[in-house]
The first five atom37 places (N, CA, C, CB, O) and aatype in JSON, in Angstrom:
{
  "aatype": [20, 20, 20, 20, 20, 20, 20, 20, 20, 20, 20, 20, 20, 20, 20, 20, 20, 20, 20, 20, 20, 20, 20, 20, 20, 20, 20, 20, 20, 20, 20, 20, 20, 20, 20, 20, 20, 20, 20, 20, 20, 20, 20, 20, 20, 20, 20, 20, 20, 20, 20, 20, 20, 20, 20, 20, 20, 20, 20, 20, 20, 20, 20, 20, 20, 20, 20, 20, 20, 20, 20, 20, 20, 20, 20, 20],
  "atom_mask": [
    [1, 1, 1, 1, 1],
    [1, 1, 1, 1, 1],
    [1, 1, 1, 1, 1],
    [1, 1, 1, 1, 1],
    [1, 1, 1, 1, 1],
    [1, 1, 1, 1, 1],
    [1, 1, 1, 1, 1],
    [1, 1, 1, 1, 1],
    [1, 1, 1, 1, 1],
    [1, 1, 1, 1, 1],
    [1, 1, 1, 1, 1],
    [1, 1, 1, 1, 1],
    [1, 1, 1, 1, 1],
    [1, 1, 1, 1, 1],
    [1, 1, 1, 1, 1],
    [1, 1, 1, 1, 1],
    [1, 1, 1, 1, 1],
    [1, 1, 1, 1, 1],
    [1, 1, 1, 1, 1],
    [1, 1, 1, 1, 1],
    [1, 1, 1, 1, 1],
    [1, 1, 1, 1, 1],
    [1, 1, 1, 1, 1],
    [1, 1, 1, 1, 1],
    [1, 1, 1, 1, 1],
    [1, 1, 1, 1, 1],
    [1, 1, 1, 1, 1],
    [1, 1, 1, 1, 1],
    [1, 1, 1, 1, 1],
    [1, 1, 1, 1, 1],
    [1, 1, 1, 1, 1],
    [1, 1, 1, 1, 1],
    [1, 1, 1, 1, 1],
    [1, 1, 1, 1, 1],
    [1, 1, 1, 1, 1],
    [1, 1, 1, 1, 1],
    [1, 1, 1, 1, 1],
    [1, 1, 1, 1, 1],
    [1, 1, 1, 1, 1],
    [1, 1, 1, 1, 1],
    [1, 1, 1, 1, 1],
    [1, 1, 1, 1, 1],
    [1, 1, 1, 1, 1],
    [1, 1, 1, 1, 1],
    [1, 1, 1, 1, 1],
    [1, 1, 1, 1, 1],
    [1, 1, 1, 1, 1],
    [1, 1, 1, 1, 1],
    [1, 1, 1, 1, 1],
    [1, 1, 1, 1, 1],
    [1, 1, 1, 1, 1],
    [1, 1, 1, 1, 1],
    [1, 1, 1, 1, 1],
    [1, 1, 1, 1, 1],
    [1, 1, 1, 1, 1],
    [1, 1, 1, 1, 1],
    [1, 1, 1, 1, 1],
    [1, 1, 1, 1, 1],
    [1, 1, 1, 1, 1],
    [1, 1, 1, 1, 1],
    [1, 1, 1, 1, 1],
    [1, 1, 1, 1, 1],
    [1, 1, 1, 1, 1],
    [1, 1, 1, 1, 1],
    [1, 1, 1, 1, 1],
    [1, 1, 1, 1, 1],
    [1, 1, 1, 1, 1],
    [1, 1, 1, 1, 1],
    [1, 1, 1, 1, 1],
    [1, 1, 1, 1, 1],
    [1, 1, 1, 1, 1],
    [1, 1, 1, 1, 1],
    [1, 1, 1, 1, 1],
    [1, 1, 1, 1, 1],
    [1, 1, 1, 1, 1],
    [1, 1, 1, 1, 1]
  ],
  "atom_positions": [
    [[-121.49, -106.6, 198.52], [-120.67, -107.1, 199.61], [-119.54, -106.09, 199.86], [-120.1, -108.51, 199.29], [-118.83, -105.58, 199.0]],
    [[-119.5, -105.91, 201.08], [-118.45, -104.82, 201.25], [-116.7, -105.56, 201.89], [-119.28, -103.57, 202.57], [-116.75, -106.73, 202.28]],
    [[-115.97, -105.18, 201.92], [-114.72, -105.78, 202.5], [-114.53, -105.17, 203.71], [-113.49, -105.64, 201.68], [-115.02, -104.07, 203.98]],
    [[-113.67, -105.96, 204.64], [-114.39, -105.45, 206.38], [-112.85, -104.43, 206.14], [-114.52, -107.17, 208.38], [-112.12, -104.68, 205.17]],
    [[-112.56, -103.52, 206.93], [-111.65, -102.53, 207.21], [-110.89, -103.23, 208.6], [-112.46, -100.97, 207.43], [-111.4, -104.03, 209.39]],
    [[-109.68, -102.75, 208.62], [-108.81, -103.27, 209.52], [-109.5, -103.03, 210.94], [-107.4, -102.61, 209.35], [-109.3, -103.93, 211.76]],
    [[-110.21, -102.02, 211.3], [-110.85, -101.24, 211.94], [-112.21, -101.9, 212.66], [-111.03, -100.21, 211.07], [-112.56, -101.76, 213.83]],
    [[-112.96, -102.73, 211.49], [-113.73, -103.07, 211.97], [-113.56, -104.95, 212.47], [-114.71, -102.51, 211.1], [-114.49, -105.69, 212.76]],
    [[-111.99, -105.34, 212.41], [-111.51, -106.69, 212.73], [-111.24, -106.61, 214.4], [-110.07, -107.07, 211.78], [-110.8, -105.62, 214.98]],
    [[-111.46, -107.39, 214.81], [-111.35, -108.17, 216.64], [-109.61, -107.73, 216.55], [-111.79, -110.7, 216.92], [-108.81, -107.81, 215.61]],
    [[-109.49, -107.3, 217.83], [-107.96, -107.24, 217.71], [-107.59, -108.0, 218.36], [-107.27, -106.19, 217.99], [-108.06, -107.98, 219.49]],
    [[-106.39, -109.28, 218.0], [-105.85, -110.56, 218.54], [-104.67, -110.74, 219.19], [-105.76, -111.35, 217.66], [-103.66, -110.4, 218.58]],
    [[-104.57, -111.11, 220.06], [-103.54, -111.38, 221.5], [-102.82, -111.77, 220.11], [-103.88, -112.77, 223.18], [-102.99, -112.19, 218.97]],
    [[-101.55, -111.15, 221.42], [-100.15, -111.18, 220.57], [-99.08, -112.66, 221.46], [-99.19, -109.14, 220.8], [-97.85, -112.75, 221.41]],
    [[-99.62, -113.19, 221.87], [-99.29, -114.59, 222.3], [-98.91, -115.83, 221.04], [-100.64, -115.04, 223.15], [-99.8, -116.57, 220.63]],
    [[-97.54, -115.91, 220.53], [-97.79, -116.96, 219.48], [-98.9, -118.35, 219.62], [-96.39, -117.5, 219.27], [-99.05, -119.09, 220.6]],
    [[-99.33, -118.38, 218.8], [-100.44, -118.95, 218.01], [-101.77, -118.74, 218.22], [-100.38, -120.12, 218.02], [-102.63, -119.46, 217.72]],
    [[-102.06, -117.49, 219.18], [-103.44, -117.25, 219.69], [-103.89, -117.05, 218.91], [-103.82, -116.46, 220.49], [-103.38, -117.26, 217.81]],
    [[-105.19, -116.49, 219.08], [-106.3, -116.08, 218.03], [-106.94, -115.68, 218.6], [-106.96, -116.83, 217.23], [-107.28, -114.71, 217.93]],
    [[-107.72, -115.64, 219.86], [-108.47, -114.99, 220.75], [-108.3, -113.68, 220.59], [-108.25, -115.34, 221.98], [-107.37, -113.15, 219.99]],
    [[-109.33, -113.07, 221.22], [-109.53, -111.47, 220.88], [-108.85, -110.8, 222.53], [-111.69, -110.98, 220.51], [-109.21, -111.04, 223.68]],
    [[-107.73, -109.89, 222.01], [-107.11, -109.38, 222.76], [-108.14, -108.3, 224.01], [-106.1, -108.76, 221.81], [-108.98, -107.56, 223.5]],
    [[-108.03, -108.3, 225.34], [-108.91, -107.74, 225.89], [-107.58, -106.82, 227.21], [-110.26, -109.03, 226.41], [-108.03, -106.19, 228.17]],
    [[-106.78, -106.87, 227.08], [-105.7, -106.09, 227.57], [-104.51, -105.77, 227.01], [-105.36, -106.51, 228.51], [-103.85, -106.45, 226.22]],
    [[-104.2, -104.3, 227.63], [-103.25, -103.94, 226.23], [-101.52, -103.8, 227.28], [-103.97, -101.83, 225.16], [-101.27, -102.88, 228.05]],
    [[-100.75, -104.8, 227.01], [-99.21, -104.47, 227.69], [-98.41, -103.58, 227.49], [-98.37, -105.25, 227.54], [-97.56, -104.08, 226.76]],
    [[-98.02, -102.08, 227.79], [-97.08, -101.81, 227.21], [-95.91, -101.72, 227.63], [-97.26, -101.07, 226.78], [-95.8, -101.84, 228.85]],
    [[-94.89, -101.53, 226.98], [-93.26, -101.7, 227.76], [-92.37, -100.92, 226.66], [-92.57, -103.65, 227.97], [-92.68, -100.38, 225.6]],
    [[-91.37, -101.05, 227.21], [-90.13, -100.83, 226.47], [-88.82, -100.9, 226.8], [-90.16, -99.87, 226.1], [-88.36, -100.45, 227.85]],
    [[-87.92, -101.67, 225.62], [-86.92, -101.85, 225.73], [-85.58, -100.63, 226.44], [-86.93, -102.3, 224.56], [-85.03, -100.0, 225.54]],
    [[-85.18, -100.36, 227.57], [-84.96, -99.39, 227.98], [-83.21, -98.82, 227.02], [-85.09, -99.69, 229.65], [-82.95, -97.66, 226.71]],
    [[-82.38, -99.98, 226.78], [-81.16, -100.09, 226.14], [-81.76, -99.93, 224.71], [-80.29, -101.48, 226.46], [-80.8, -99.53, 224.05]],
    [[-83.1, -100.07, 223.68], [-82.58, -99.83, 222.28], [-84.29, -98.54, 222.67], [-82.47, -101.67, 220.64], [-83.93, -97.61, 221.94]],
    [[-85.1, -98.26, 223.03], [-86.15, -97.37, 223.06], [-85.91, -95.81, 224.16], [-87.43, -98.39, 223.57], [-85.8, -95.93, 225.38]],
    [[-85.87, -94.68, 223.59], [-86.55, -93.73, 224.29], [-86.93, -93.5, 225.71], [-87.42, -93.71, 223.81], [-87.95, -94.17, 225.86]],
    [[-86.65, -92.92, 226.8], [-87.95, -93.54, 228.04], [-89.27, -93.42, 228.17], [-87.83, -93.1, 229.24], [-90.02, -94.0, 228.96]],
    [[-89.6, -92.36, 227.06], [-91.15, -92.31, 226.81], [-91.74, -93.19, 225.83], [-91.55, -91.01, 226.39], [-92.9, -93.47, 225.52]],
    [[-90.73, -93.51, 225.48], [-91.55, -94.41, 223.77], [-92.0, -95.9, 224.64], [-89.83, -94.97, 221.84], [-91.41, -96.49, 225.55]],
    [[-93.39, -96.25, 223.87], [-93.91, -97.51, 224.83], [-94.25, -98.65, 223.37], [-95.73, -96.98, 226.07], [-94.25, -98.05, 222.3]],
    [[-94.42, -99.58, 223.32], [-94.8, -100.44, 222.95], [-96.05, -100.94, 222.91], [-94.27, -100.92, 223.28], [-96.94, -100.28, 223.45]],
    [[-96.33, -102.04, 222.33], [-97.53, -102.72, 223.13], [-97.79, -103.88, 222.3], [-98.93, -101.77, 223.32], [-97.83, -104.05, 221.09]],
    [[-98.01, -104.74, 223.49], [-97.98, -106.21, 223.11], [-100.01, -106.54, 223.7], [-96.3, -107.31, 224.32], [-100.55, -106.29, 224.78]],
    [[-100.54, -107.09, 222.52], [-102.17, -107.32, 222.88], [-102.04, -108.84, 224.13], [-103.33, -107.82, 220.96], [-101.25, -109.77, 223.96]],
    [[-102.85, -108.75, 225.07], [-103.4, -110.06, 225.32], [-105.06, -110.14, 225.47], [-102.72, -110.57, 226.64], [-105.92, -109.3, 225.21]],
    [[-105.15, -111.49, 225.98], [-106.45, -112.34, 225.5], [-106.15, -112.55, 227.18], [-106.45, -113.9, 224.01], [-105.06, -112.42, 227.74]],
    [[-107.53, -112.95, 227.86], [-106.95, -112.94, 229.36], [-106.47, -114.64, 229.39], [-108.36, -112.43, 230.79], [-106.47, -115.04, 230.56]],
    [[-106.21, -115.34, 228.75], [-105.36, -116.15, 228.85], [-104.31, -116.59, 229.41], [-105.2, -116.15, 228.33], [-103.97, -117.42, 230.25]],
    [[-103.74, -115.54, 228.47], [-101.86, -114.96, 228.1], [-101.47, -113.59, 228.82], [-101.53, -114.5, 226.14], [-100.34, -113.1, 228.74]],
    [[-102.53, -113.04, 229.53], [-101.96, -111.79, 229.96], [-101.14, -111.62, 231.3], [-103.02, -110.94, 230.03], [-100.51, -110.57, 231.42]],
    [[-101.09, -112.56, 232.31], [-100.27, -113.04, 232.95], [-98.83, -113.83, 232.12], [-101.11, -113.81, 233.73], [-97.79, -113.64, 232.75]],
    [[-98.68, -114.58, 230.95], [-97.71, -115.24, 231.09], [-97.03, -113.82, 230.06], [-97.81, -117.02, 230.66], [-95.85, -113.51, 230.25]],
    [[-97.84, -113.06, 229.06], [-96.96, -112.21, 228.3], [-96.47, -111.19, 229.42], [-97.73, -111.49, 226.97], [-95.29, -110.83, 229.44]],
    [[-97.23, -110.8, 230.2], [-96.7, -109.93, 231.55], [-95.31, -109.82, 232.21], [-97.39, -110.4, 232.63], [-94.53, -108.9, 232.48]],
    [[-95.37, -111.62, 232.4], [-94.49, -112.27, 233.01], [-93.1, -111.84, 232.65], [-94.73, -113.56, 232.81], [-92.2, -111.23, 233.22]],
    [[-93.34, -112.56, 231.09], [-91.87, -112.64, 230.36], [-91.39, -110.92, 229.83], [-92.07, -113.85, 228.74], [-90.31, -110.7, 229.29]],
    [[-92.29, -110.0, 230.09], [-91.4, -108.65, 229.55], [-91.23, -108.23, 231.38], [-92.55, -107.12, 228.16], [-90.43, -107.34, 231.68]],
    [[-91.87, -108.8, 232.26], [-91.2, -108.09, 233.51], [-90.27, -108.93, 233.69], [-92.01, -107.84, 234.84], [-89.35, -108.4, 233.07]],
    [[-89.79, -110.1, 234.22], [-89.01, -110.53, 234.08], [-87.7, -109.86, 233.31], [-89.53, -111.37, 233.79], [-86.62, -110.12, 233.83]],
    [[-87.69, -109.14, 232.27], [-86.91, -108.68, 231.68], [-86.64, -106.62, 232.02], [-87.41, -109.29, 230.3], [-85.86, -105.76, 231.6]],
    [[-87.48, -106.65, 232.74], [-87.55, -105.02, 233.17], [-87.94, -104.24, 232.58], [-86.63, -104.39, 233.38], [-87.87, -103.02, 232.72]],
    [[-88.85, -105.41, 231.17], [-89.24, -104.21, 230.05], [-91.07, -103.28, 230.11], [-89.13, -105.23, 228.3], [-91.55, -102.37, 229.43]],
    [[-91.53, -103.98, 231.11], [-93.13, -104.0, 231.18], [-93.09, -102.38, 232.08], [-93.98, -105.74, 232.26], [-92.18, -101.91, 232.76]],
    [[-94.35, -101.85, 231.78], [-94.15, -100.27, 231.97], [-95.68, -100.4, 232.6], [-93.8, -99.05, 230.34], [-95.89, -99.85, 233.68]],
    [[-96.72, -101.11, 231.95], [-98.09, -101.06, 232.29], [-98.93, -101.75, 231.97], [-98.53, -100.23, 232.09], [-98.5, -102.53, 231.12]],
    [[-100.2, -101.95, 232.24], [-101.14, -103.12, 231.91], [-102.39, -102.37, 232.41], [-100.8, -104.71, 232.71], [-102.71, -101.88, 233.5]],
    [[-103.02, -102.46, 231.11], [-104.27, -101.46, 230.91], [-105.69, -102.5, 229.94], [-103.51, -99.8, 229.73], [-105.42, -103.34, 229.08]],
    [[-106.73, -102.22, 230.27], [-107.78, -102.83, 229.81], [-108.02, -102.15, 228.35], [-108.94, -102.73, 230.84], [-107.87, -100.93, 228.38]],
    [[-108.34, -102.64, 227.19], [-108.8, -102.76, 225.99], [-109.46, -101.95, 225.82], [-109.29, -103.69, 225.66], [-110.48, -102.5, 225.41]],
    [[-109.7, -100.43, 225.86], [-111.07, -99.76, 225.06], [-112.05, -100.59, 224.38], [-110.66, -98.85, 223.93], [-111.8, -101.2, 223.34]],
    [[-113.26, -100.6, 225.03], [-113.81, -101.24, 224.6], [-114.11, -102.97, 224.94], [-113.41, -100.86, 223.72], [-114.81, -103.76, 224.32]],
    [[-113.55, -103.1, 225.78], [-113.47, -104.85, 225.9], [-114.21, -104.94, 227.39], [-111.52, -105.68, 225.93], [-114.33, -104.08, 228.25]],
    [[-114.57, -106.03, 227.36], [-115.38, -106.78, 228.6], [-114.61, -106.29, 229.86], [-115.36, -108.63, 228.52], [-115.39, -106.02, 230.77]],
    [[-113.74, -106.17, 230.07], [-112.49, -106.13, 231.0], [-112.66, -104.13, 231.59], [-110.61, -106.67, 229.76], [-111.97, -103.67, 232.5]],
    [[-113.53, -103.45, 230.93], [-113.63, -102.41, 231.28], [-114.94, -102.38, 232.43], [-113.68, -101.65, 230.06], [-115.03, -101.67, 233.43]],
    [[-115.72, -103.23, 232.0], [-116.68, -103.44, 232.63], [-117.21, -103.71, 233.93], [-116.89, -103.94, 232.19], [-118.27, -103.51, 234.52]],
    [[-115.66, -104.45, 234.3], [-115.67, -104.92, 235.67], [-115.5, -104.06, 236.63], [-114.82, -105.79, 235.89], [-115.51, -104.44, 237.8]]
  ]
}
């Protein structure tokens, strides 16, 4: 039996209490404590990817919204 590698795990929306497999990737940044190039990134699940969207634009922190390497969402 082998042990799975971080690598080979579903990567999971960053929405508290999700679990769904993240299929868009948010990035942003805090413009007062980050860099202007340095980005972040918050996972969503297409769920949450409107409401996590929401709450970092709302705040002026959202920079971009890009599909998952690899995820269904490229496909379209």
């Amino acid at each position: 039996m082998s042990i799975p590698s971080p690598a080979d795990e579903p990567l999971i929306c960053s929405a508290k209490g999700c679990q769904a497999p993240a299929t868009w990737a948010l990035r942003w940044n805090n413009p007062r404590l980050h860099d202007p190039d340095r980005r972040k990134t918050w996972l969503a699940c297409p769920a949450h990817r409107k409401t996590l969207g929401d709450f970092l634009d709302a705040r002026g922190f959202l920079r971009a919204v890009a599909p998952l390497a690899g995820s269904p969402t490229l496909e379209a």
